[in-house]
Structures are given as structure tokens and as C-alpha cells.
C-alpha positions in Angstrom: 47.1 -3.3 55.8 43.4 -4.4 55.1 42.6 -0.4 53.7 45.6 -1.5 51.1 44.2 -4.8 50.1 40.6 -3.1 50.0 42.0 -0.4 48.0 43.7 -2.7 45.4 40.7 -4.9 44.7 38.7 -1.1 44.4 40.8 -0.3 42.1 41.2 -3.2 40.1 37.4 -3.2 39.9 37.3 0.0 38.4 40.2 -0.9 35.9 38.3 -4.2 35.0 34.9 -2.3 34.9 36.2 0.5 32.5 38.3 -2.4 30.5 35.0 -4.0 29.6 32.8 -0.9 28.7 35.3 -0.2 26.4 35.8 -3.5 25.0 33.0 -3.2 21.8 35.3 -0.3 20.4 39.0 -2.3 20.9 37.8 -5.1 19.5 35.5 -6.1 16.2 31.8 -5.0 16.5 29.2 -7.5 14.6 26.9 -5.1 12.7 23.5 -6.8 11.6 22.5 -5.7 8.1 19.7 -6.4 5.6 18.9 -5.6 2.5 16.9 -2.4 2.9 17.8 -0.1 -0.4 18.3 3.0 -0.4 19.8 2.7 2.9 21.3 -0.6 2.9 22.2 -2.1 -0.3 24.7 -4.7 -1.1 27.0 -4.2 -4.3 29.1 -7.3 -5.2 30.9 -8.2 -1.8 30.4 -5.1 -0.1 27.6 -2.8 1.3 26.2 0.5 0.1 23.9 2.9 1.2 22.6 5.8 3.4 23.2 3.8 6.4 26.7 2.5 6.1 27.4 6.0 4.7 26.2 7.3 8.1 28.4 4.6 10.1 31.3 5.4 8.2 30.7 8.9 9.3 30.3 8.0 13.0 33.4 5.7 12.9 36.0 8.1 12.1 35.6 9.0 15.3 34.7 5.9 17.0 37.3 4.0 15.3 36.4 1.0 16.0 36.7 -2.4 13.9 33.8 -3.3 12.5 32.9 -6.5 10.4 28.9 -7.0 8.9 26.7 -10.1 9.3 24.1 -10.4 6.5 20.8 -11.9 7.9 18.3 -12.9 4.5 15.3 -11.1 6.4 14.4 -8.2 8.7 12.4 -10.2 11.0 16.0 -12.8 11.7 17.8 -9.6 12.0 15.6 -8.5 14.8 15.5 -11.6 16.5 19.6 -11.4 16.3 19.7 -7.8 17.6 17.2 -8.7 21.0 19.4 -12.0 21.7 22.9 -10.5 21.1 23.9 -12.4 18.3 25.0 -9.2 17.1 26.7 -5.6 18.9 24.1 -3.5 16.8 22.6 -3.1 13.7 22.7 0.3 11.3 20.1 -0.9 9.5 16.6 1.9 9.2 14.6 0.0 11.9 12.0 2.3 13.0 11.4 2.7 16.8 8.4 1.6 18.1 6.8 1.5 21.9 7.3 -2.6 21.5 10.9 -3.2 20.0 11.6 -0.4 23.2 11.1 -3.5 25.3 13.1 -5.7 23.8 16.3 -3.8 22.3 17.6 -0.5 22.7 17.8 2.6 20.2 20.2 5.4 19.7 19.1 9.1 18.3 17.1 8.7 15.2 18.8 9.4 11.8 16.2 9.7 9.4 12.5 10.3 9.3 10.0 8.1 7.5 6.8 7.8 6.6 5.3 4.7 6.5 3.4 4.5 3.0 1.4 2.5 1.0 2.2 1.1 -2.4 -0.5 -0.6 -5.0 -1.2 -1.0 -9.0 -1.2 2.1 -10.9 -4.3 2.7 -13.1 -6.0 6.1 -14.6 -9.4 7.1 -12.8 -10.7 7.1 -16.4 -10.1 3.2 -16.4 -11.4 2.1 -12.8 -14.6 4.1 -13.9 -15.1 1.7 -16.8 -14.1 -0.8 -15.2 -16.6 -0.4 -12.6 -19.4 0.1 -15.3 -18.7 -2.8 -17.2 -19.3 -4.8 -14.2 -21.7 -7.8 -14.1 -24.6 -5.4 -12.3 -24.0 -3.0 -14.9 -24.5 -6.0 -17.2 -27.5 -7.8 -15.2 -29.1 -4.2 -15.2 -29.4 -3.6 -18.7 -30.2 -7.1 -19.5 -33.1 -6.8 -17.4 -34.1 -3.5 -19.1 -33.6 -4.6 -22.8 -36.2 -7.6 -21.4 -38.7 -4.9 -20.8 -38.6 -3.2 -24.0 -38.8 -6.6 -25.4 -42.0 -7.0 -23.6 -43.4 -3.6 -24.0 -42.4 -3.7 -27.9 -44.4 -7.5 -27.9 -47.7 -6.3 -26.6 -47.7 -3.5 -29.0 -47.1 -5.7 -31.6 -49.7 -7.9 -30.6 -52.5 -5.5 -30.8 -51.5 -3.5 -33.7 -49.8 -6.8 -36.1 -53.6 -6.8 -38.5 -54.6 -3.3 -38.1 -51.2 -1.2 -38.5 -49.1 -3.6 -40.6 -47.5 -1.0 -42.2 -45.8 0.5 -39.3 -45.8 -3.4 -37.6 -45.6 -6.0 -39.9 -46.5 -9.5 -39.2 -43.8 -12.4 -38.1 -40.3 -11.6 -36.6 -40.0 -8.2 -38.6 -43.0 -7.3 -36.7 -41.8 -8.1 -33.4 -38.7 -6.1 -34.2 -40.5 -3.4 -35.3 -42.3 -3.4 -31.8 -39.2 -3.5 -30.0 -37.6 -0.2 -32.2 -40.8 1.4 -30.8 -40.4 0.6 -27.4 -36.9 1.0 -27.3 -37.2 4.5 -29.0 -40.2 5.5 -26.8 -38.2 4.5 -23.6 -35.7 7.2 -24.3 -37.7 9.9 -25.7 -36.4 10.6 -28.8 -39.8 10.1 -30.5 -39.0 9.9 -34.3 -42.5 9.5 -35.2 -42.0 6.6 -37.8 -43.9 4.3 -35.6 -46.6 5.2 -33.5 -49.9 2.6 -31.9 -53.4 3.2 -33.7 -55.4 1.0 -32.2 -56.7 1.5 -28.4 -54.9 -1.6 -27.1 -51.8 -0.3 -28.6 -52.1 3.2 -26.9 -52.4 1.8 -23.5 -50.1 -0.1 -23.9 -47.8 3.0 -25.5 -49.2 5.4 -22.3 -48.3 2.6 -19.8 -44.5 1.8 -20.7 -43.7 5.9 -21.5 -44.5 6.1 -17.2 -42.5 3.0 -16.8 -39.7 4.0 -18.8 -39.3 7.1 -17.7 -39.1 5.9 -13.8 -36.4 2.7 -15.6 -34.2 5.3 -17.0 -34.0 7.2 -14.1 -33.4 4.7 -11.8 -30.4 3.1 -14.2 -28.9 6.6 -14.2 -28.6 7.1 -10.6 -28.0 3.5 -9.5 -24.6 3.9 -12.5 -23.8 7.6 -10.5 -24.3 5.9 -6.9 -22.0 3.3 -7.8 -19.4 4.9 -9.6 -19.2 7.1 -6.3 -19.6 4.7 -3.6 -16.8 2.9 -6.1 -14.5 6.2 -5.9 -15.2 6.5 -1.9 -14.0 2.8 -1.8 -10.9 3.1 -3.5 -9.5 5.9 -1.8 -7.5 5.2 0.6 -7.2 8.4 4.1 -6.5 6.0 7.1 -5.5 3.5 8.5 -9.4 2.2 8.8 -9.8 2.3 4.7 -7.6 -0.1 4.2 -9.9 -2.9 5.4 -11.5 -3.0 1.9 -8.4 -4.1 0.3 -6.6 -7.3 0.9 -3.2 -6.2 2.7 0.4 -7.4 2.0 3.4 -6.2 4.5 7.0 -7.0 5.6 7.0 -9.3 8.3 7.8 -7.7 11.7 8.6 -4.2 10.2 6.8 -1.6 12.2 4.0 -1.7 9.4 3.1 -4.7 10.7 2.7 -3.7 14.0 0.3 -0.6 13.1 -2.0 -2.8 11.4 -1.8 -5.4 14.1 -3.1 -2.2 16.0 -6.3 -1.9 14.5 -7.0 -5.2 13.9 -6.4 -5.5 10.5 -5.6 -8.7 8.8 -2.5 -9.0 6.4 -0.4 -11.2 4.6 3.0 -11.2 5.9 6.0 -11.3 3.2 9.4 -12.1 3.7 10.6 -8.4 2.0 9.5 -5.5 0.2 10.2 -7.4 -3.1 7.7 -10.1 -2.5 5.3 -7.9 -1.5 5.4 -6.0 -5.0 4.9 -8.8 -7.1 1.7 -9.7 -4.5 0.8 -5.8 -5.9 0.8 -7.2 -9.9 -1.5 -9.7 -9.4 -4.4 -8.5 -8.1 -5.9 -4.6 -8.5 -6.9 -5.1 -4.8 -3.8 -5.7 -3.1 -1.8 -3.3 -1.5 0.9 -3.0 -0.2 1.9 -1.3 3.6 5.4 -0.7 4.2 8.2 1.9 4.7 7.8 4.8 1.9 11.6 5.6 1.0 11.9 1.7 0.6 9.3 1.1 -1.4 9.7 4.4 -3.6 13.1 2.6 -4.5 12.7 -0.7 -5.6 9.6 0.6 -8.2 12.0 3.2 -9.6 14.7 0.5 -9.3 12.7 -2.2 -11.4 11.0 0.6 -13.8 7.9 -0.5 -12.7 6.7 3.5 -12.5 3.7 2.5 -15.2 2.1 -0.1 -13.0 2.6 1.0 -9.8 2.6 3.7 -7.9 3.2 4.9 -4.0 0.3 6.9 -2.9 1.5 10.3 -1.4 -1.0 9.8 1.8 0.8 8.1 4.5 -0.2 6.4 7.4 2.4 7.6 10.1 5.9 9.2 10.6 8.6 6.9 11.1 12.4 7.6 12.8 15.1 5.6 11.4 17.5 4.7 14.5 20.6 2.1 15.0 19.6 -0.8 16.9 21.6 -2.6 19.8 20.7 -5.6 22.7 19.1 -4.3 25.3 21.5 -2.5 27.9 23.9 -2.0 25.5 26.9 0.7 26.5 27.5 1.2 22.9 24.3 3.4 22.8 26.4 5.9 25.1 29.2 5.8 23.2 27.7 6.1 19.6 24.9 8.5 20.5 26.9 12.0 20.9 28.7 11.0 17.9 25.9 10.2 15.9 24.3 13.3 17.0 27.1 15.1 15.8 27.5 13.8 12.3 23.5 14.9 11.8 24.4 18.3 11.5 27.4 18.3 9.0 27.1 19.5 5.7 28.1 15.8 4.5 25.5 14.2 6.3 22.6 16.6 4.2 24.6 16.4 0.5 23.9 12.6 1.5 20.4 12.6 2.2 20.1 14.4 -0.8 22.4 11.9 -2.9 20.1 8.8 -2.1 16.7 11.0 -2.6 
């Protein structure tokens, strides 16, 4: 008699055990979602998207109901995924060793690339913009100083003895600085020249000088205009401690630069984080390339800014769920499945 009761309660176990891992597909999954275009976009009262494209695909043959909760950002819709609040999210979360330990992942769905957005802008302009800086300024005031200086001592010794070439009062003094200015670059036109022995030593002196000004000015403008092209190019990670950094809060972009040690401003989405990029030539912006790609075409902002075609990592796209969550079993050989239809790739190229 005891093997029969011990056999009914095994049984009902089983029964009870099987009733439950079944339960998120009889009855109404919660599916996290955030605005995340092109994969998650929302279109009046409804969703749109890459991603609920690809869940519709898996749940013809999950065929489950399904009902989606909204959350404003990505870093509530995390929070909601890691305490249950929802049964997954389809959302383009990118796995990462730390969101491992707090939530689970199925197979990934897309590849990423996580990229880098900031102001458009010719090389032709940042070149003069870097000339026309206030050493470029401070530089030549310094030099047109010089020439003033070199132009008055000539002046001074040749005023009463050569007044036809330097005449006396302020015409003479800016005859004296045409000199200088026109011995300083060599041209040598010949209409004034020093007569007088003061004068020449004066004239030998500042045609060394000038010669060693001029050179310097022309290599300290080509140093800086290529230490000033190093410094706006942008390779690793490392290079983008020169700039000041915006990024998505707790998006995997965060946690790369948080990896090196590099400070950022964290923004609530993508779109904040763009007009960050239209105030200030030095911002930039990290965060997920197809995203980011989307909203500039999006907001025909293609003239003043631009994504840069280096990226800083590859990124896989995956479905989200609470940690030790049997929906991962069920969803992942069907998700894996709906990767290789011909559907699946017109899609991918659809939202491109």
C-alpha cells in the first residue's frame, strides 16, 4: 500500500513539475521593451521593428500569449529583466561577462558593433580652425612686434641721412617697418635698402633673425596641425580620452569604458546623447552603431553628424530573461531556427 501512495505523490510531482515549466507559454508572457530603433520602435499603440519581427517569427511556433511592458529607459528595463518584473525582454541587449551574472541570454540574433558618433566637419575646416587659434594669433603678434622693432632701429639711424627711402615722423617709421617686413621674408624689392653703417647692422642682424623666426613659425604651424590631426583621430578605445564622452546609461558601452577607466557622461537614450554631440565639436558620442546610424538618418542630421566607420568592439544582440529562466530552453531551438530562414535575412536587409 505505501509503494502506491509513494507512487501517486511521484507522480503528481512530476505532473505539477512539468505543469509549471510549461506555465510561461499557457499563460501571458510580459515582454520588456524600449525604445531602441531600428529594432524596437513604437508606431502609434503598437510596436515595430527588427525585434518584434523576430519574436513574431519565434511565436508561430511558440504560440504563446504575449502582452509588452514599455519601460522609458534601458537601464529600468534591465533592472526589471534581473528582478522578474518581466518573463523576458526582445529588446537588442548585448551580452556581456557582467549582465551573465545577473540575467540569463538566449542565442544571439544580430551582431553589433559598438560605434562611435560625433559632429561632422571637412578636414579642410578643422585645419583652419586649428590655425586660427589663439597661438596661431599670439605667434604672429609677437612676430609683427619684431619687425616693428627691427623696422624702428633702422629708421632711427637712417631718418636724416636716407630720408628719401625713410622719411621723418610716422611715414618714416612705416617705411622702416615695410623694410623689415619685406626683408624678413626675402622678397627683396630693392626700393628700400640701409645706407648708413648703423642701418646695415642693423639690416645684417634681423635678415639672421628672420630667417631662424620664419622657420620656426612654419614648423611650429606643421607640428601643430599634425599633433592636431593625431588628436582628433579616433583608433581605440585609449583615444577617446581626449574628447569629453557621452553614453547610454548601463548599455554595454558603458561598461567598456568603465573598463578602461574612462570618464563619461551618462544619458538617459541615444537621443540625448546626440544633441550633447551639437553642442560642442569635442563631444562624442559611444554607443551601439545600428542605433545610432538610425536616429541621424531618422532626424536628417547626415550634414552635422556623422558615425565614424572605426568601431570599438563587436556586439551580439540576444533576448534577455531572469536569471534561471526555463523560457531560455524553450525559445532557444526555436530562435535558432528562425535565423536561418530566408524571411529572417529579407528582414535584416529591410531595416538596413
Amino acid at each position: 500500500m505505501n509503494k502506491y501512495i509513494f507512487f501517486l505523490f511521484f507522480s503528481l510531482s512530476i505532473v505539477t513539475t512539468q505543469a509549471q515549466d510549461s506555465l510561461n507559454t499557457a499563460g501571458e508572457l510580459i515582454i520588456g521593451l524600449t525604445e531602441a530603433p531600428p529594432f524596437v520602435m513604437k508606431e502609434g499603440s503598437d510596436f515595430a521593428g527588427l525585434s518584434i519581427e523576430s519574436w513574431k517569427l519565434v511565436n508561430r511556433e511558440l504560440n504563446a500569449n504575449y502582452k509588452y511592458k514599455q519601460f522609458e529607459t534601458l537601464d529600468a528595463l534591465l533592472q526589471a529583466v534581473e528582478q522578474g518584473k518581466v518573463d523576458l525582454s526582445i529588446n537588442p541587449i548585448t551580452v556581456t561577462d557582467k549582465r551573465m551574472q545577473k540575467m540569463d541570454f538566449s542565442q544571439p540574433y544580430f551582431i553589433s558593433y559598438t560605434g562611435i558618433a560625433r559632429k561632422s566637419g571637412s578636414a579642410v575646416w578643422r585645419y583652419l580652425s586649428n590655425i586660427f587659434s589663439w597661438n596661431f594669433f599670439s605667434a604672429i603678434l609677437i612676430l609683427v612686434g619684431v619687425i616693428f622693432i627691427f623696422g624702428m632701429l633702422v629708421w632711427i639711424f637712417e631718418r636724416k641721412k636716407n630720408k628719401e627711402e625713410f622719411g621723418p615722423g610716422a611715414k618714416g617709421i612705416l617705411q622702416g617697418f615695410w623694410w623689415s617686413a619685406v626683408t624678413m621674408t626675402t622678397v627683396g624689392y630693392g626700393d628700400k635698402s640701409p645706407r648708413t653703417f648703423g642701418g646695415r647692422v642693423v639690416g645684417f642682424i634681423w635678415m639672421f633673425i628672420a630667417i631662424i623666426m620664419i622657420s620656426t613659425l612654419t614648423a611650429g604651424i606643421a607640428s601643430s596641425l599634425t599633433v592636431q590631426n593625431i588628436q582628433d583621430e579616433i583608433g581605440t578605445v585609449q583615444d577617446l580620452e581626449r574628447f569629453e564622452i557621452y553614453t547610454v546609461k548601463s548599455s554595454s558601452a558603458q561598461e567598456l569604458l568603465d573598463q578602461y577607466n574612462i570618464d563619461s557622461y551618462k544619458v538617459l537614450n541615444a537621443n540625448e546623447g546626440l544633441e550633447a554631440l551639437l553642442e560642442n565639436d569635442k563631444n562624442v558620442l559611444v554607443y551601439d552603431k545600428p542605433i545610432l546610424s538610425y536616429y541621424i538618418e531618422e532626424k536628417e542630421l547626415q550634414e552635422e553628424l556623422t558615425v565614424l566607420e572605426n568601431s570599438l568592439k563587436k556586439d551580439y544582440y540576444s533576448y534577455s530573461f531572469p536569471k534561471h529562466s526555463k523560457l531560455v530552453n524553450q525559445i532557444d531551438p526555436i530562435l535558432i531556427g528562425t535565423l536561418k530562414t530566408m524571411e529572417w535575412n529579407s528582414l535584416i536587409s529591410e531595416y538596413k
